[in-house]
C-alpha positions in Angstrom: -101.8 -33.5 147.3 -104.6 -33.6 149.8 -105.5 -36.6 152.6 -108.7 -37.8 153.8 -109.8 -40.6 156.4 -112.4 -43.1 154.9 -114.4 -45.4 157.2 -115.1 -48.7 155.4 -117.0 -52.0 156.2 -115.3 -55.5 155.8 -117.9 -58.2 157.5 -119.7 -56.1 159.7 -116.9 -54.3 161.4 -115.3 -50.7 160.6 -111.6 -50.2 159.2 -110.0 -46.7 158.9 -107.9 -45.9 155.9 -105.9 -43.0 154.9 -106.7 -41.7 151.3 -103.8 -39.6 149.4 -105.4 -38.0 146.4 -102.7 -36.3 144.0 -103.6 -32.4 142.6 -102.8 -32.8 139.1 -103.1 -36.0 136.8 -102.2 -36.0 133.4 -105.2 -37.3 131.0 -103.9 -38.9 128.4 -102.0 -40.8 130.8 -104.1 -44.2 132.5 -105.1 -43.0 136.4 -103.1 -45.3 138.4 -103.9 -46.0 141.9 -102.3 -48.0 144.6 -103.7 -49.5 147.9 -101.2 -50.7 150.8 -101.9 -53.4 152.7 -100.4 -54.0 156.3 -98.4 -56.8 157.4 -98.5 -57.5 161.3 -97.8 -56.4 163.7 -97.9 -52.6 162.2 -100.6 -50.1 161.5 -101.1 -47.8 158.0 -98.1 -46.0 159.5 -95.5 -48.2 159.0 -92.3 -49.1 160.7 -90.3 -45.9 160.5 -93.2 -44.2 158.9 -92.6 -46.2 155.9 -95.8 -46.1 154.6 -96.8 -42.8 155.2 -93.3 -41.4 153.1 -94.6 -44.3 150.6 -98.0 -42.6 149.9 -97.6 -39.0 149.8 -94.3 -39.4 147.1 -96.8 -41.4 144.8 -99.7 -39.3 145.5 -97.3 -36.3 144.5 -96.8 -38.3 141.7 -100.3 -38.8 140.2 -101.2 -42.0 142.0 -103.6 -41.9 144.3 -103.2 -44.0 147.5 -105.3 -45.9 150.1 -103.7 -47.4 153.1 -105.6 -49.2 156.1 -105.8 -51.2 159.1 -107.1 -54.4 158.8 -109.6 -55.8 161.4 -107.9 -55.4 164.5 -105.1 -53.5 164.0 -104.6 -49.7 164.5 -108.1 -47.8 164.4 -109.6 -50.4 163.0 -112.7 -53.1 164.7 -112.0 -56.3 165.4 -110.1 -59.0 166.9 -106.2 -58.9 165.7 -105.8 -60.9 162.6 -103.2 -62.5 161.1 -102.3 -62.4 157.7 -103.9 -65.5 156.4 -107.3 -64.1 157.7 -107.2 -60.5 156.3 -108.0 -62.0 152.9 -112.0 -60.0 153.2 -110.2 -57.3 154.3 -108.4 -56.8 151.4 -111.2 -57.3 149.2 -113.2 -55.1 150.8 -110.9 -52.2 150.3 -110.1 -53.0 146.7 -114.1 -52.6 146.6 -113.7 -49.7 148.3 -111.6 -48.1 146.1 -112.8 -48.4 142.9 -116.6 -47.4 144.3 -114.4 -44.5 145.1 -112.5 -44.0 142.5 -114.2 -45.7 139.5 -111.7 -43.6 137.0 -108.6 -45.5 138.1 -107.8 -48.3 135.2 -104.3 -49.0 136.7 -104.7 -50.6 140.5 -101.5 -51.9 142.0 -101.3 -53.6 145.6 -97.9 -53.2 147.8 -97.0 -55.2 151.1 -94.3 -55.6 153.1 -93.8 -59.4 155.0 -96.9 -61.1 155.9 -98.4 -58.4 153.9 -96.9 -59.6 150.5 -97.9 -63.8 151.5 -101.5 -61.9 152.4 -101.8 -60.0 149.1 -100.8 -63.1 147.0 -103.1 -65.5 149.4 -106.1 -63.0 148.1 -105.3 -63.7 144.7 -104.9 -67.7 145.1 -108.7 -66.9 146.6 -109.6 -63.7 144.1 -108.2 -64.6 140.4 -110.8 -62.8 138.9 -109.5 -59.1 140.2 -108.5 -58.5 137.0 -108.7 -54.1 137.7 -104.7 -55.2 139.7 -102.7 -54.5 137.1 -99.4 -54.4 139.8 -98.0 -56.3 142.6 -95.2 -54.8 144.9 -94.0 -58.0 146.8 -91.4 -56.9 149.4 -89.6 -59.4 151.6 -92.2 -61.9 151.2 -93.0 -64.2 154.1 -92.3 -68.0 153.8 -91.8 -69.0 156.7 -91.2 -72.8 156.7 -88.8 -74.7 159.0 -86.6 -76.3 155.7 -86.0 -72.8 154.7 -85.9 -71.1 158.3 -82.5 -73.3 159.1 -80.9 -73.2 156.2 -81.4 -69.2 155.8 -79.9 -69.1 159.2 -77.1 -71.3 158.8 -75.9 -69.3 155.8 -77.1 -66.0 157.1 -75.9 -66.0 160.5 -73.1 -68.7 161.4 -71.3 -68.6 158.5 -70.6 -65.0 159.1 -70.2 -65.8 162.2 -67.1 -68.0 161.6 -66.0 -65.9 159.1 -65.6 -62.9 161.6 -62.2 -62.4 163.2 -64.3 -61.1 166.4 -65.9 -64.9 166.7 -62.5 -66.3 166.8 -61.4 -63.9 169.4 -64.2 -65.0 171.4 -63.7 -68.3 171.2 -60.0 -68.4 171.8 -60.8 -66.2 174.8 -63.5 -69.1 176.3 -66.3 -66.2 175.6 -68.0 -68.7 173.9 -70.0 -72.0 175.3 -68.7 -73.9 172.2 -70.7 -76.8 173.3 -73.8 -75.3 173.3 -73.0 -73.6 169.9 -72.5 -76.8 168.1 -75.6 -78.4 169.4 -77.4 -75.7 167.9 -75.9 -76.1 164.4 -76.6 -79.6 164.9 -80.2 -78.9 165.1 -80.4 -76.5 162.3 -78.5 -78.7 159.8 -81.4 -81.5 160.9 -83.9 -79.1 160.3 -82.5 -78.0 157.0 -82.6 -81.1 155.4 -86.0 -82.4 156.4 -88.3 -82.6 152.9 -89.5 -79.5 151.7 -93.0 -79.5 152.9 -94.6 -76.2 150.6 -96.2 -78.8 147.9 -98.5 -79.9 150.9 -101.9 -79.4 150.4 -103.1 -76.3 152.7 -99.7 -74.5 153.4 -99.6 -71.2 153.0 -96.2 -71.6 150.6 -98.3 -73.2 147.9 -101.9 -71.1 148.4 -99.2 -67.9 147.6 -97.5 -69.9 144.9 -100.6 -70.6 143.1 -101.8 -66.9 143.5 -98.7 -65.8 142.1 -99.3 -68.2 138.8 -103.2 -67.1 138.5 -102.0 -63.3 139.1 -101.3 -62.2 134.9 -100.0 -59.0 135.9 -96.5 -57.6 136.7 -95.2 -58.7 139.8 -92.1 -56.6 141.3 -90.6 -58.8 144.2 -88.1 -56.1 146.1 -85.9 -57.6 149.0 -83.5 -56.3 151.6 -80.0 -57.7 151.5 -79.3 -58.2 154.9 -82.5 -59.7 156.2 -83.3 -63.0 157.2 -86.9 -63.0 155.8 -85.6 -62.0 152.8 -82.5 -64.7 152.6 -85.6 -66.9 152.9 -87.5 -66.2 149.8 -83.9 -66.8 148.0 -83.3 -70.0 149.5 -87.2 -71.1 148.5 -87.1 -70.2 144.9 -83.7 -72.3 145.0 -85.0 -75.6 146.3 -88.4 -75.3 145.1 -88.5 -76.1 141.5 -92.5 -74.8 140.9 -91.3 -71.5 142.4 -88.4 -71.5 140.6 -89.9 -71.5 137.2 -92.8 -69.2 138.4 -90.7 -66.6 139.0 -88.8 -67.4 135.1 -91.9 -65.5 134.1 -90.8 -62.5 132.2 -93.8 -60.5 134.4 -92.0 -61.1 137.1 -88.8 -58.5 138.1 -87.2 -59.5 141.7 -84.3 -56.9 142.7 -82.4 -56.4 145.8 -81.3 -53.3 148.3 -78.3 -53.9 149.5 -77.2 -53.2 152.8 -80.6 -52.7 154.2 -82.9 -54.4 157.1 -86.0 -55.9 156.9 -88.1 -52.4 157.4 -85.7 -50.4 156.0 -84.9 -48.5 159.3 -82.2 -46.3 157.3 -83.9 -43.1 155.6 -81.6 -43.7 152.7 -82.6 -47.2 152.0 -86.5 -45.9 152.6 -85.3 -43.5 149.8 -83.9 -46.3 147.3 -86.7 -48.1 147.8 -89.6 -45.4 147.5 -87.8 -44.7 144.7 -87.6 -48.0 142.9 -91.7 -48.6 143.5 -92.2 -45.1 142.1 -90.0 -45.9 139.0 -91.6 -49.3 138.9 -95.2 -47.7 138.5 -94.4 -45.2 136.2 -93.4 -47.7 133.4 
């Protein structure tokens, strides 16, 4: 396995990637290839060094890999984006790629977060990308207050009051119980105002409709004790046009237990390296 830095142009301005190239691929076997897009605020590196581990397993693999800062961000020119704007970004490394690497038959895209609502907002914009054969969707960002409360009212103050330690507190006056219910209050009003991701221009819907033009395989991996994550649940639960989009037999949604959002544990950076690598190989 070797690594190179690639300068690239995305509307005028310069982006740095890191290229993995593998030593050995197997010929009879499609060249796969897999870019990683960044969610905000990171760099190519990852929280933890995520994406870094990521890359060089595949690329020992057989897969090369192509990770980058999008305008803004790490080495790259720019203003910082957010993930709704990176869209030109994204197309302009998938260009970038295959100019590079016009051999590769099998492209997949990975993001983390913002990254995976940014990768399927590309493809609400970019249907016809039919060289993405893969999708790696992990924790995908959904951000809307209907799902926010409710995620945190099942994620957070019902374990609350199931813990013997919140009790404690409370009986002990460690707790402004006033102020507590007044926030529950406010969450429970939140979580039942109408579910707002069949309006025209959210973000929700521009994903969910790049999800149903995407007719590849889509692998949607999330981290069990993570709030983004409890999200996406509670979404495909109340929404019934994401609910039957992800019925689709192209689409496989698993979950790491015991693991945060960035998967700040080596061993669940393991499972989960291990997962997209098993993933791919199919």
């Amino acid at each position: 396995m070797s690594e190179q830095g690639v300068v690239f142009n995305s509307n005028g301005k310069q982006l740095v990637a890191i290229e993995h190239l593998p030593e050995l691929v197997e010929q009879e076997k499609p060249k796969k290839g897999m870019i990683i897009v960044v969610g905000g605020p990171q760099t190519r590196v990852g929280s933890h060094r995520l994406f870094v581990y990521l890359a060089r397993t595949l690329a020992k693999k057989g897969v090369t890999v192509f990770r980058f800062d999008y305008s803004g961000a790490g080495d790259s020119e720019g203003t910082v984006s957010t993930f709704s704007d990176i869209q030109d970004d994204i197309d302009a490394a998938i260009k970038t790629f295959q100019l590079r690497h016009s051999d590769i038959t099998d492209l997949a895209l990975w993001g983390l977060c913002d990254a995976a609502s940014a990768i399927l907002l590309y493809l609400s914009e970019k249907p016809e990308q039919a060289k993405i054969k893969r999708i790696f969707l992990v924790n995908p960002w959904v951000r809307q207050a209907q799902t926010q409360a409710k995620a945190y009212l099942r994620g957070y103050y019902i374990k609350r009051f199931l813990s013997k330690n919140f009790w404690q507190k409370l009986l002990a006056g460690k707790i402004k119980t006033k102020s507590t219910l007044s926030d529950i209050q406010k969450l429970h009003q939140q979580s039942q105002t109408n579910n707002i991701s069949n309006k025209q221009g959210n973000f929700v819907t521009e994903m969910l409709r790049g999800l149903n033009q995407f007719s590849g395989t889509c692998d949607i991996l999330l981290s069990g004790n993570d709030l983004t994550a409890d999200e996406f649940k509670l979404l495909i639960k109340i929404d019934k046009h994401w609910r039957h989009a992800m019925a689709r037999a192209t689409i496989n949604k698993q979950t790491i237990d015991h693991t945060d959002h960035t998967f700040s544990h080596r061993d669940k950076q393991i499972e989960l390296i291990r997962l997209v690598c098993n993933a791919f190989a199919k």
